[in-house]
KOLRODO-125200 format. One line per field, with one value per atom (N, C-alpha, C, CB): residue number from 1; chain; atom name; x, z, y. Coordinates in steps of 0.001 Angstrom, whole numbers, padded with zeros to 6 digits. Glycine has a CB too. Layout:
N
vexdo <- (NUM_...)
zakol <- (A_...)
ropa <- (CA_...)
X <- (X_...)
Z <- (Z_...)
Y <- (Y_...)
This chain:
198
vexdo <- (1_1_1_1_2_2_2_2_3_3_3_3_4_4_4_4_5_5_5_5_6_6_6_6_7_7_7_7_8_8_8_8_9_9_9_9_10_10_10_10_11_11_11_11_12_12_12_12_13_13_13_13_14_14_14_14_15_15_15_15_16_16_16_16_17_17_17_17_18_18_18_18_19_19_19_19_20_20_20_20_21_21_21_21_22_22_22_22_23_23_23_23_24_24_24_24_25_25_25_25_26_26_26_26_27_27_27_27_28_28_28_28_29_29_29_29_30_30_30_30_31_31_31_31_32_32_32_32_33_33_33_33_34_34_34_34_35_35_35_35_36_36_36_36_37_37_37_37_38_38_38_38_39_39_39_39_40_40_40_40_41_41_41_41_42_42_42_42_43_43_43_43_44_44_44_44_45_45_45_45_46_46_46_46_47_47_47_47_48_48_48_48_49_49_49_49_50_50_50_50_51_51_51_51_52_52_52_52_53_53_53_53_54_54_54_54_55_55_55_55_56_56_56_56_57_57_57_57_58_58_58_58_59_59_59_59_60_60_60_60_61_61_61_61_62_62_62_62_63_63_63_63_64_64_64_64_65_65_65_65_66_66_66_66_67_67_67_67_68_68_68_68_69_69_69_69_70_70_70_70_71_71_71_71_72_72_72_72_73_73_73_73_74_74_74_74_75_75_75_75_76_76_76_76_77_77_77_77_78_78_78_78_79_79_79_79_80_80_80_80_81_81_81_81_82_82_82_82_83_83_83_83_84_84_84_84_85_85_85_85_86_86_86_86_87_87_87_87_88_88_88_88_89_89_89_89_90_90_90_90_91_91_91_91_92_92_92_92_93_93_93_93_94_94_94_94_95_95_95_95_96_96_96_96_97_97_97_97_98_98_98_98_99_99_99_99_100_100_100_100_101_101_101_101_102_102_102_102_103_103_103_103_104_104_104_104_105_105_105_105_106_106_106_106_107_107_107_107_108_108_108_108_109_109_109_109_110_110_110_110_111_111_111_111_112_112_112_112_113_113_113_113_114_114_114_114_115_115_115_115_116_116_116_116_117_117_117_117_118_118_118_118_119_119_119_119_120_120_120_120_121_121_121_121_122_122_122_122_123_123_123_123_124_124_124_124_125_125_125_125_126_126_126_126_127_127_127_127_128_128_128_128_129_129_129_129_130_130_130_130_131_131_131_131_132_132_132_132_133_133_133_133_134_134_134_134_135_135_135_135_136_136_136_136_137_137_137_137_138_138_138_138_139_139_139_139_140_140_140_140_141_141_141_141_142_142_142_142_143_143_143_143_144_144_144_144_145_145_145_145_146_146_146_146_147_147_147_147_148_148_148_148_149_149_149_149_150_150_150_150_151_151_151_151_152_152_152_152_153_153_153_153_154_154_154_154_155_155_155_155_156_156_156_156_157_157_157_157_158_158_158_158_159_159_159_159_160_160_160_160_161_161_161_161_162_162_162_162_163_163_163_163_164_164_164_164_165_165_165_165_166_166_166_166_167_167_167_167_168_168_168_168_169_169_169_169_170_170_170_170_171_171_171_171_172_172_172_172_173_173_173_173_174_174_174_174_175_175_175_175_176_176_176_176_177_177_177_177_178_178_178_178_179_179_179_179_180_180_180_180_181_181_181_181_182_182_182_182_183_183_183_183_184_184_184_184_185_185_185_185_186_186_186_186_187_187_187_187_188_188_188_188_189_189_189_189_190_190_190_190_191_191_191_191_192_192_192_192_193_193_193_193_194_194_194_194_195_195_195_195_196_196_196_196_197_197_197_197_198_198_198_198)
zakol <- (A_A_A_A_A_A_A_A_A_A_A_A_A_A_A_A_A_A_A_A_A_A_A_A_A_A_A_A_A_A_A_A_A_A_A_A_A_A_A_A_A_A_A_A_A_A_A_A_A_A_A_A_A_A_A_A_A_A_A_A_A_A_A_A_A_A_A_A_A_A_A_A_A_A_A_A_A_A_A_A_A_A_A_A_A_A_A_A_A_A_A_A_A_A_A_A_A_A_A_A_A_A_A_A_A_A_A_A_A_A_A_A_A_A_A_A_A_A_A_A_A_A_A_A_A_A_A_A_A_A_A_A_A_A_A_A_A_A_A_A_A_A_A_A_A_A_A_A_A_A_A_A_A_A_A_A_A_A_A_A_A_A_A_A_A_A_A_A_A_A_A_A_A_A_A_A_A_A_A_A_A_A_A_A_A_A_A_A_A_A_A_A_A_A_A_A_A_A_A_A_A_A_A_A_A_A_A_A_A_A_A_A_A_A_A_A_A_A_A_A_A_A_A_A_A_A_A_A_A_A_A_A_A_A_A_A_A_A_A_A_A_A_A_A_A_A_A_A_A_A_A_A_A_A_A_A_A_A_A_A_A_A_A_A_A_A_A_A_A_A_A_A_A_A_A_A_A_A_A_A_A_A_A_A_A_A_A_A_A_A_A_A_A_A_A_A_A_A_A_A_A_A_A_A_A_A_A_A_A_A_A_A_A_A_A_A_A_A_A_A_A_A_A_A_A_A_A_A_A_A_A_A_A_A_A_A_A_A_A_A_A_A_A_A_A_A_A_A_A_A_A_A_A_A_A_A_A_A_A_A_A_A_A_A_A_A_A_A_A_A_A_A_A_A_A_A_A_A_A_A_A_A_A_A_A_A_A_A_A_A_A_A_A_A_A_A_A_A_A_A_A_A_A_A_A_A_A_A_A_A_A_A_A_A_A_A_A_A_A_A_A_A_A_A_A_A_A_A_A_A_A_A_A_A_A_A_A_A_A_A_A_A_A_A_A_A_A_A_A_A_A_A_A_A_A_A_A_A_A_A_A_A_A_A_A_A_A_A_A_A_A_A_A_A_A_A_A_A_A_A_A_A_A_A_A_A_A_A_A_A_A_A_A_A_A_A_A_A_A_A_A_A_A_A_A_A_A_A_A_A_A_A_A_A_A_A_A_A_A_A_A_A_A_A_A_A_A_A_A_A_A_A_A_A_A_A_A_A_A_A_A_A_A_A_A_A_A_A_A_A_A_A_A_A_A_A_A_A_A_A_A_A_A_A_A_A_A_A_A_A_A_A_A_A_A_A_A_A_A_A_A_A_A_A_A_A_A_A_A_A_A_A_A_A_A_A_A_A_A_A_A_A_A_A_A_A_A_A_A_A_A_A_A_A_A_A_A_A_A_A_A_A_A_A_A_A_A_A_A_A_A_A_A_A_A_A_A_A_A_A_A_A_A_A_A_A_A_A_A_A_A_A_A_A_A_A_A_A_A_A_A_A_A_A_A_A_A_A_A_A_A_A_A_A_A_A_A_A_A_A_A_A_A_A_A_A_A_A_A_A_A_A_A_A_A_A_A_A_A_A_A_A_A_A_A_A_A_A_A_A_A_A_A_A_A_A_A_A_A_A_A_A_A_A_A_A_A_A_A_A_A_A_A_A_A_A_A_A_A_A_A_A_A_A_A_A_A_A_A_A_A_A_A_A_A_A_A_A_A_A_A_A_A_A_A_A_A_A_A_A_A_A_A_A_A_A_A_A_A_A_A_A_A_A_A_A_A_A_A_A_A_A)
ropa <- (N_CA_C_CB_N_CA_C_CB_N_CA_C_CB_N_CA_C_CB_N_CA_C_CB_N_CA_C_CB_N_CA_C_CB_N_CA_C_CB_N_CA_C_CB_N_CA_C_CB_N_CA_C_CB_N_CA_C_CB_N_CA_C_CB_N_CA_C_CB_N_CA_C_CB_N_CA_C_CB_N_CA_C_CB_N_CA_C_CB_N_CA_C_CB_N_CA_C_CB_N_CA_C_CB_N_CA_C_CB_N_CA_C_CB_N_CA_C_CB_N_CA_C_CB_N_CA_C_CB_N_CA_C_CB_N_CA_C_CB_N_CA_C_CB_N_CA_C_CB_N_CA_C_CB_N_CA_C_CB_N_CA_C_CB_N_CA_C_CB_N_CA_C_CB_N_CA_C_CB_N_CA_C_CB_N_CA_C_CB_N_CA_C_CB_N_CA_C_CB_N_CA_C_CB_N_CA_C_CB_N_CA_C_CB_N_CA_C_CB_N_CA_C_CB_N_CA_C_CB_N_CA_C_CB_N_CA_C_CB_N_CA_C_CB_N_CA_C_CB_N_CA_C_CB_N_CA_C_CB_N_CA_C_CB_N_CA_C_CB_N_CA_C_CB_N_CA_C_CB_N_CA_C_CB_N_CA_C_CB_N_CA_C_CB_N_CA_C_CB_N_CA_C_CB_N_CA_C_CB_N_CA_C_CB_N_CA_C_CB_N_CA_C_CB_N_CA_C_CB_N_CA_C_CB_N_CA_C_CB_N_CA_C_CB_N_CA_C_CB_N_CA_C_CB_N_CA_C_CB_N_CA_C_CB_N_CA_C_CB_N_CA_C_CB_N_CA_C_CB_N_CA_C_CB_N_CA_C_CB_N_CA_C_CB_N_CA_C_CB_N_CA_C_CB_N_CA_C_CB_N_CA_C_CB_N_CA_C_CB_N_CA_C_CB_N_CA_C_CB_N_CA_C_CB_N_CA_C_CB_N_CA_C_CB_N_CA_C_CB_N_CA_C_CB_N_CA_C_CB_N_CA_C_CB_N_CA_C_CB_N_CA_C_CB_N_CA_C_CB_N_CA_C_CB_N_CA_C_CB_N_CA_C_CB_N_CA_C_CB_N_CA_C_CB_N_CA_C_CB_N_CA_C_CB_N_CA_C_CB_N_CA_C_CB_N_CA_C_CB_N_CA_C_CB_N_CA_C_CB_N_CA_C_CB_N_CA_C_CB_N_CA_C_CB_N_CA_C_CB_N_CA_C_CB_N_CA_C_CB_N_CA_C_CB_N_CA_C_CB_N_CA_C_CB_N_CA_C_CB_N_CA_C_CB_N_CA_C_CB_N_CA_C_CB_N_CA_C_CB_N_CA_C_CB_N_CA_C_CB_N_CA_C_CB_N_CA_C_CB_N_CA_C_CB_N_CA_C_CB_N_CA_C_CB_N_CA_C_CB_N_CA_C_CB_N_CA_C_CB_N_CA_C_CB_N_CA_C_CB_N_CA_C_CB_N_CA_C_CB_N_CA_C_CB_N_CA_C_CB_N_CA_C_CB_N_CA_C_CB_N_CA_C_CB_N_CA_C_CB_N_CA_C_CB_N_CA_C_CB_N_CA_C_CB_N_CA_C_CB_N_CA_C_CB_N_CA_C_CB_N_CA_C_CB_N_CA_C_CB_N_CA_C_CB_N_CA_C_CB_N_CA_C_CB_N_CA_C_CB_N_CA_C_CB_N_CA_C_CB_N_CA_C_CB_N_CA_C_CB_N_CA_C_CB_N_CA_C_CB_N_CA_C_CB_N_CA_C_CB_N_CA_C_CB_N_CA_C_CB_N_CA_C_CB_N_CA_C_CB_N_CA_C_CB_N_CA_C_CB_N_CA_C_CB_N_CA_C_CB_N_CA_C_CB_N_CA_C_CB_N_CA_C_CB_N_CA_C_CB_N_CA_C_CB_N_CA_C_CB_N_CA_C_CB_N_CA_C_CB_N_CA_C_CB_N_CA_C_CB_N_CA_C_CB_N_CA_C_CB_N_CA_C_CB_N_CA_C_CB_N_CA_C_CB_N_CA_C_CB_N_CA_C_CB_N_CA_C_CB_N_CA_C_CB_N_CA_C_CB_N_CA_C_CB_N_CA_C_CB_N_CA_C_CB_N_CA_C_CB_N_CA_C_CB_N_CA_C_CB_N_CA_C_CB_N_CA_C_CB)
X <- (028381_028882_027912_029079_028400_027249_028008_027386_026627_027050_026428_026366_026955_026705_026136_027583_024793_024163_024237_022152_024841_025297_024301_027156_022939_021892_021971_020167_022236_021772_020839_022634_019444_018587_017836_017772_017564_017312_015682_017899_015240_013272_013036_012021_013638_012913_011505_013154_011114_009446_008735_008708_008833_008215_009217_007746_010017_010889_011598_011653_011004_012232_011115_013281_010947_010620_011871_010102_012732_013763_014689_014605_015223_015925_014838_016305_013595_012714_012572_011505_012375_012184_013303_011819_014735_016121_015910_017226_015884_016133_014921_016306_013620_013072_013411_012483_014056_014113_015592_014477_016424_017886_017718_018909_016619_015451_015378_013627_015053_014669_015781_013937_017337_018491_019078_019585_018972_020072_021352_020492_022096_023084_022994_023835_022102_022129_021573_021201_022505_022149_021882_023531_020904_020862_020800_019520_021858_021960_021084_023618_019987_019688_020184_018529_020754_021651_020489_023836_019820_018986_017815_018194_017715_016674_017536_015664_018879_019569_019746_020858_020411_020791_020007_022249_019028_018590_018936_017591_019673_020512_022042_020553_022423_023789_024459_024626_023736_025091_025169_025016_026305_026610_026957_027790_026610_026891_028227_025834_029292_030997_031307_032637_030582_031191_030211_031125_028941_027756_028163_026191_028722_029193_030155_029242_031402_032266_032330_033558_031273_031181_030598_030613_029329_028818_029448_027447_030418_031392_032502_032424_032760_034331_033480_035068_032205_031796_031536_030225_031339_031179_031707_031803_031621_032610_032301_033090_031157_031464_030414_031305_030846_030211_029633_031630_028554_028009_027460_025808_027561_027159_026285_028346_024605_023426_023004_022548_022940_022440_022335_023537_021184_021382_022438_020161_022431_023707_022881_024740_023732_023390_024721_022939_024231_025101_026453_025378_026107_027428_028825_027624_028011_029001_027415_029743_028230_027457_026025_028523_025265_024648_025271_024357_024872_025246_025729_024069_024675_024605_025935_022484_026013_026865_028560_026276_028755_029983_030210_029844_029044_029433_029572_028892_028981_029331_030522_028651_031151_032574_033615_032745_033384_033909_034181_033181_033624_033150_033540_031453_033459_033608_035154_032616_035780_036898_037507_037083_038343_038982_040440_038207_041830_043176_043033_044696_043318_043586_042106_043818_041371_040166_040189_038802_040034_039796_041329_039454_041859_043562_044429_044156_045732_046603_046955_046598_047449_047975_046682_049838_046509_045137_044293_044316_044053_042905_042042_043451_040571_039380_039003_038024_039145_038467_039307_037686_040643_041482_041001_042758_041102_040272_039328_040269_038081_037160_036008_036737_035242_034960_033998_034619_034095_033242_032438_034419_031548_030662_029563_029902_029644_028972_027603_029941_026452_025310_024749_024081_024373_023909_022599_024903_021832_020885_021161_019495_020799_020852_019933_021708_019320_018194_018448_017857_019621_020158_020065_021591_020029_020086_021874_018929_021620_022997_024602_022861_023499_024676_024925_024025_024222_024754_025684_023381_026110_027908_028551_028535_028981_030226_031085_029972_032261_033836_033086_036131_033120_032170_031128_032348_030291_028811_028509_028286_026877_026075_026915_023897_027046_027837_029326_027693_030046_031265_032126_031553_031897_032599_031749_032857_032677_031616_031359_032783_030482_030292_031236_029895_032239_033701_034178_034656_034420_035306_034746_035305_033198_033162_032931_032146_033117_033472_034581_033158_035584_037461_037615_038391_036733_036950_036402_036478_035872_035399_035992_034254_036728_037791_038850_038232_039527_040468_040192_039626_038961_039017_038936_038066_038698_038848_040555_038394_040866_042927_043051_044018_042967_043273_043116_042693_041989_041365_041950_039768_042576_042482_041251_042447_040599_039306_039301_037404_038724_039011_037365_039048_037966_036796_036160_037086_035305_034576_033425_033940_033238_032512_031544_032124_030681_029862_028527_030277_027438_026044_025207_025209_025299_025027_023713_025902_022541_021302_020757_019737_020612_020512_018904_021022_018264_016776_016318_016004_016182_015648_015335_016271_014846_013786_012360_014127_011088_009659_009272_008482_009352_008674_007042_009299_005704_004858_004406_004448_004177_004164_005422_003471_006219_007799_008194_008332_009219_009676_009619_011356_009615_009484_008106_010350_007729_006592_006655_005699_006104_006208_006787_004894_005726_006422_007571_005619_008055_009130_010428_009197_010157_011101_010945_010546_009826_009462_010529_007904_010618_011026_012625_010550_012888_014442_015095_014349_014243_014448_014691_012929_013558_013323_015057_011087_015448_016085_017462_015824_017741_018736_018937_018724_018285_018162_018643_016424_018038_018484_019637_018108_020179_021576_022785_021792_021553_023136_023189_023301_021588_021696_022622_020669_022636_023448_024912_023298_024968_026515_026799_026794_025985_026065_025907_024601_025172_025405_026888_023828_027528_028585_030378_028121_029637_030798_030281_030388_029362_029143_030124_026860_029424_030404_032032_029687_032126_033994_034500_034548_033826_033894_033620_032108_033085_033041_033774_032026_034252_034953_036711_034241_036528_038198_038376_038658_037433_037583_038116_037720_037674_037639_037090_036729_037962_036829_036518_037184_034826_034300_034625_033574_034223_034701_034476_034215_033739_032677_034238_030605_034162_035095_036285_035133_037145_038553_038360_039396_036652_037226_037467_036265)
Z <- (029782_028557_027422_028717_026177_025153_024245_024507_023258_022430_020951_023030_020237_018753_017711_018365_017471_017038_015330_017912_014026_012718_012226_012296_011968_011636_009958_012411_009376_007905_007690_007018_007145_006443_005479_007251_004186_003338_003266_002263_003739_004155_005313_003026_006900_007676_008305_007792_007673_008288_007361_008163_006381_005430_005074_003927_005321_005094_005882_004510_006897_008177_009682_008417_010448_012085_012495_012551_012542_013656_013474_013735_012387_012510_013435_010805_012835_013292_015082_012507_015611_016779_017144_016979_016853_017691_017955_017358_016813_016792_017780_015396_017970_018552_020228_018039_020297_022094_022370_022503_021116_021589_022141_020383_021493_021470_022867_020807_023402_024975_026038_025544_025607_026342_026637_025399_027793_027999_027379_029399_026971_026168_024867_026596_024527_023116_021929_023145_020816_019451_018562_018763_017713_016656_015684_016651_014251_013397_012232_013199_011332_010662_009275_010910_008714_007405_006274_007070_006037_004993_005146_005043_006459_006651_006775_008143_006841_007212_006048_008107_004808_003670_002571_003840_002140_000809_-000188_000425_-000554_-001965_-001658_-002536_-000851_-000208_-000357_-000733_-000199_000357_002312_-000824_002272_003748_003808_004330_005487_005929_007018_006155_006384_006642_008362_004804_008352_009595_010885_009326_010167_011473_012222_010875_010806_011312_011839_010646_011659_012399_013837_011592_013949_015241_016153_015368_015158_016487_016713_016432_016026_016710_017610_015220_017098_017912_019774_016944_019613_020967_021844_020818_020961_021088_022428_019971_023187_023402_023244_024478_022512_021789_020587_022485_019346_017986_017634_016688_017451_017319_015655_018987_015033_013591_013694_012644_013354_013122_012153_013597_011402_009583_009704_008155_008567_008129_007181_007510_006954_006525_004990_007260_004116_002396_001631_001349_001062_000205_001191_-001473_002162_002565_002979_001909_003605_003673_004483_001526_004025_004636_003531_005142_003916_003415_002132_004391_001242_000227_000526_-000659_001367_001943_003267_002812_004143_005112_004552_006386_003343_002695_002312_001223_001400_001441_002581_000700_003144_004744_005079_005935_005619_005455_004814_005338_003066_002217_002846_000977_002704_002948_004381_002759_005678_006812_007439_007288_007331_007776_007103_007703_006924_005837_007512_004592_006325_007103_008081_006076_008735_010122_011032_009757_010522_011421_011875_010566_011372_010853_011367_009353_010209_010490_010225_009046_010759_010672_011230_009924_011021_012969_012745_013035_014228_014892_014770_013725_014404_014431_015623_014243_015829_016897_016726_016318_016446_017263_018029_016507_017985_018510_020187_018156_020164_022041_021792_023341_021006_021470_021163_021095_021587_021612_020058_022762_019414_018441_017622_017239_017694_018090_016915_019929_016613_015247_015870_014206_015667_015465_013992_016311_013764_012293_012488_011609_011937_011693_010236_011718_009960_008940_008879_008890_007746_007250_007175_005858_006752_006578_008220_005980_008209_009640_010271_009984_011320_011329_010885_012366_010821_010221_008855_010222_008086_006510_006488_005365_007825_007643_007902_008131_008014_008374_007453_008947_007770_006228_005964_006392_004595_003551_003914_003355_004329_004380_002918_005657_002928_001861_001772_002468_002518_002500_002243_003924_002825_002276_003450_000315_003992_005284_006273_004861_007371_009056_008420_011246_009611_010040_010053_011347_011233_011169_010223_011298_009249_008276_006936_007838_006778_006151_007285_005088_008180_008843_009210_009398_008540_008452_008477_007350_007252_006947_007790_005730_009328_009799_011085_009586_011361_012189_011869_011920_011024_009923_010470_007819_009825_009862_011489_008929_012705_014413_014139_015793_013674_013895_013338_012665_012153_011383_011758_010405_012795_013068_014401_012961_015142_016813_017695_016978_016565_017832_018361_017111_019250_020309_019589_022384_018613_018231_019120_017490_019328_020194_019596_020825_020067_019900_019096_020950_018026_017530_017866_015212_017991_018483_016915_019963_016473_015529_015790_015119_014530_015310_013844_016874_013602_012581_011886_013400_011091_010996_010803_012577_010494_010814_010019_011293_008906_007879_007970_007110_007800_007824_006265_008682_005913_004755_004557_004379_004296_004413_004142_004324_004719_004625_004584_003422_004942_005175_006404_005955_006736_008098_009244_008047_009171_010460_010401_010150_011432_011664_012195_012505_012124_012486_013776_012475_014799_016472_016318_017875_015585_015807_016093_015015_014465_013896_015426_011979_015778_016689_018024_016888_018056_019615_019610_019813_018470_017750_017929_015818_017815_017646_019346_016815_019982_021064_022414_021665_021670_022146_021848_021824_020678_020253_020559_019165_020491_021658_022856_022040_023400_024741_024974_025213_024162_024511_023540_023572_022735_022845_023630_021842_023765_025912_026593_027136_026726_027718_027555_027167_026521_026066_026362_024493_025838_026117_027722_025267_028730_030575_030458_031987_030291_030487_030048_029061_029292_028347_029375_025988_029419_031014_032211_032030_032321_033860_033761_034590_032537_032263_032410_030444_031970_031461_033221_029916_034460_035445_036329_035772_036036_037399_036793_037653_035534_035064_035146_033543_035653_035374_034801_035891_033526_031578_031729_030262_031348_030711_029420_030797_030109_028635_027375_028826_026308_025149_025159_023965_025557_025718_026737_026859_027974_028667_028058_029806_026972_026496_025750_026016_024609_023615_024242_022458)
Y <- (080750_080163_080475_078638_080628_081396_080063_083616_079773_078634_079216_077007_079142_079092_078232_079188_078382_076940_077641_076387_076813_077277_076061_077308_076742_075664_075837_075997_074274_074221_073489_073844_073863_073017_073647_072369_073229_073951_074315_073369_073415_073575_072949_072733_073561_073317_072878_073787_073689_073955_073065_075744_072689_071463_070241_072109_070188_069024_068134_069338_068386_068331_067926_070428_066923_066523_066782_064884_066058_066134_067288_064843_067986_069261_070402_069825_070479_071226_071199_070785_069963_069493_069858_068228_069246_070120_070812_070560_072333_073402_074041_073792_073893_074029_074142_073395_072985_072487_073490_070122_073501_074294_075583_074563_076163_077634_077878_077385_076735_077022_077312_075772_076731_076566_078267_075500_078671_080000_080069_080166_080945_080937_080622_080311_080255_079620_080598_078255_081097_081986_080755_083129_081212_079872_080834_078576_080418_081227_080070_081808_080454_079771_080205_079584_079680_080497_079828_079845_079253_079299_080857_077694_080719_082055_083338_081948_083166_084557_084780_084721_083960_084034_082871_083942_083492_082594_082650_082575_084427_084592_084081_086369_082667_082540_083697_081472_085407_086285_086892_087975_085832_085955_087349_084982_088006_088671_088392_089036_088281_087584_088519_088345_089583_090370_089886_092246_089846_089330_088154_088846_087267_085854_085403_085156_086543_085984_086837_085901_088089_088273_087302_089292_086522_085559_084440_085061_084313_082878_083697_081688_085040_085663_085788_088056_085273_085816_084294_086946_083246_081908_081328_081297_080544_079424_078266_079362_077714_076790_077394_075280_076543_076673_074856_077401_075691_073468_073885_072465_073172_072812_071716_072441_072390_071575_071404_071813_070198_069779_068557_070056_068226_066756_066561_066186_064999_064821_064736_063419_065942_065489_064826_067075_064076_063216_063178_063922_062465_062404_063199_061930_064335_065825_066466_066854_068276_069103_069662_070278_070622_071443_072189_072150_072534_073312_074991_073197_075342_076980_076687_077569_075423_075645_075241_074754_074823_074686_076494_073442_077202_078270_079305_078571_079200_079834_079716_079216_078327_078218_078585_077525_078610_078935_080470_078617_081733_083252_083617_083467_082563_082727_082453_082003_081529_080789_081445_079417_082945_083284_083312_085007_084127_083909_085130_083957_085367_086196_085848_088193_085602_084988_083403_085166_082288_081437_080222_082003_081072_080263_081612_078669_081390_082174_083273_082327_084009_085302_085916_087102_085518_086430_084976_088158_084266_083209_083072_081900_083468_084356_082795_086058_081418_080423_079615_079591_079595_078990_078819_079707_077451_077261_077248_078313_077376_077149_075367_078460_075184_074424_073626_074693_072634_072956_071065_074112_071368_070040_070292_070010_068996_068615_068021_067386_068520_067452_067175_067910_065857_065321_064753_064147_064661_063690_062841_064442_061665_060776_060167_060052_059928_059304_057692_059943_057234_056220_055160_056724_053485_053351_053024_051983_052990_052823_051641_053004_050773_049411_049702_047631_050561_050813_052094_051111_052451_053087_052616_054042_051154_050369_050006_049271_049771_049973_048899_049753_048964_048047_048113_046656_048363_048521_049084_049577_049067_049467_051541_049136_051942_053335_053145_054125_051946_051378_052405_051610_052993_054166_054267_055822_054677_055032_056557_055056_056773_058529_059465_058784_058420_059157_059804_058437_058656_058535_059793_056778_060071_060997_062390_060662_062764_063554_064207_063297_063953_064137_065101_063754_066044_067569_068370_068011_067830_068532_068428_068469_067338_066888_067911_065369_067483_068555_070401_068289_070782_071882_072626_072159_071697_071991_072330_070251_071441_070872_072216_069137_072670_073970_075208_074035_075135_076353_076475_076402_075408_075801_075344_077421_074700_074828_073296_075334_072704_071747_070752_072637_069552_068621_068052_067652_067785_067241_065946_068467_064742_063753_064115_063242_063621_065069_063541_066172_064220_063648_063740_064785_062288_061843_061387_061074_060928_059635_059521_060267_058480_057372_057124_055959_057217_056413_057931_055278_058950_060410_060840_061313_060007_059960_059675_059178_060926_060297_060127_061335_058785_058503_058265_057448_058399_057717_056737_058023_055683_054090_053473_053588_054233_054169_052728_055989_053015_051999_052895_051288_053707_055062_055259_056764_055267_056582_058016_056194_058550_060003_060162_060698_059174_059359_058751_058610_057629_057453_058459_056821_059195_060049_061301_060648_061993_062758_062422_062525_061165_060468_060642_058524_060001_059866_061384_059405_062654_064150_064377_065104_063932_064752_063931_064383_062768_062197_062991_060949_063021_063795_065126_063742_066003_067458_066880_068184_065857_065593_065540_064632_064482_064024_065671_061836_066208_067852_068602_069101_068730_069391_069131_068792_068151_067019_067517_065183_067625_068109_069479_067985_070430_072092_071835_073276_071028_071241_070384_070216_070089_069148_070431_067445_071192_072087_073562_072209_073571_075041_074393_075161_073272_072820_072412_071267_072499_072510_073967_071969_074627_076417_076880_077171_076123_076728_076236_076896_074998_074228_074370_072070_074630_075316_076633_075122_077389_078782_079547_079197_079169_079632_080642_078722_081779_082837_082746_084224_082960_083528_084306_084096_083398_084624_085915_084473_086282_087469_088311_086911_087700_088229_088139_087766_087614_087922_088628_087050_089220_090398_091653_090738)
């Protein structure tokens, strides 16, 4: 099973414990491409053919970002925008239909301030629609997406560093958990691989 990791963060390496720490531990998983589109593309000009070869080879596509303002990345809206076009994307011929496709988020925010009326006034869910939406559109099969809450290091903050560190190393865990769970569907259904249908 080959998985597709569509990493957005705009300053990893200085802005970021727990994207950094994911992306790190996903590094180690067999099957796993991690496309970092801030480092692939800093002038946002996608390379539209690279990208939709590494999902046409996918069987699953996971989308890794923190959550900004309540949505995605700036660079991973344009990615989408440039990527998801008609005969790929949606419409005759559509190359993700079936496949598998799983959201991980981190949020800075804790978790009781996304509840209907909460201080956010909406769940997770609920601003996650368009991404619900765009599985339904595309063919591809939504999946639970592995969210985790508090994933902000402020200094003299309410977090501490190990916290935030622990919160990371936990969250890798539990998408691991998910990528062994989506191999052992892909082997005990005997799915072929994308790789094997192009």
């Amino acid at each position: 099973m080959k998985t597709v990791v569509i990493f957005a963060h705009s300053d990893v390496k200085n802005a970021s414990i727990a994207n950094r720490l994911i992306i790190d531990r996903l590094n180690t998983v067999d099957g796993v491409e991690i496309r970092d589109l801030y480092q692939l593309y800093p002038d946002f000009k996608i390379d539209i053919e690279a990208e939709q070869h590494a999902m046409s080879d996918a069987d699953v596509i996971l989308f890794q970002y923190p959550f900004h303002w309540y949505s995605i990345p700036g660079l991973l809206k344009e990615w989408m925008d440039r990527v998801f076009l008609r005969g790929f994307a949606y419409g005759p011929g559509r190359k993700l239909e079936g496949k598998d496709f799983l959201i991980s988020t981190t949020i800075g925010g804790p978790k009781d301030s996304y509840q209907e009326g909460g201080h956010n006034l909406f769940t997770v869910q609920d601003f996650l629609k368009p991404m619900v939406q765009t599985a339904n559109f595309t063919g591809m099969k939504y999946n639970e997406p592995v969210v985790s809450h508090g994933m902000v290091f402020i200094p003299n903050g309410d977090n501490s560093r190990e916290d935030i560190e622990q919160r990371a190393i936990d969250h890798a865990d539990r998408l691991i958990q998910r990528l062994d769970d989506f191999a052992k569907k892909y082997e005990s259904q005997n799915i072929p691989e994308a790789t094997e249908l192009a």
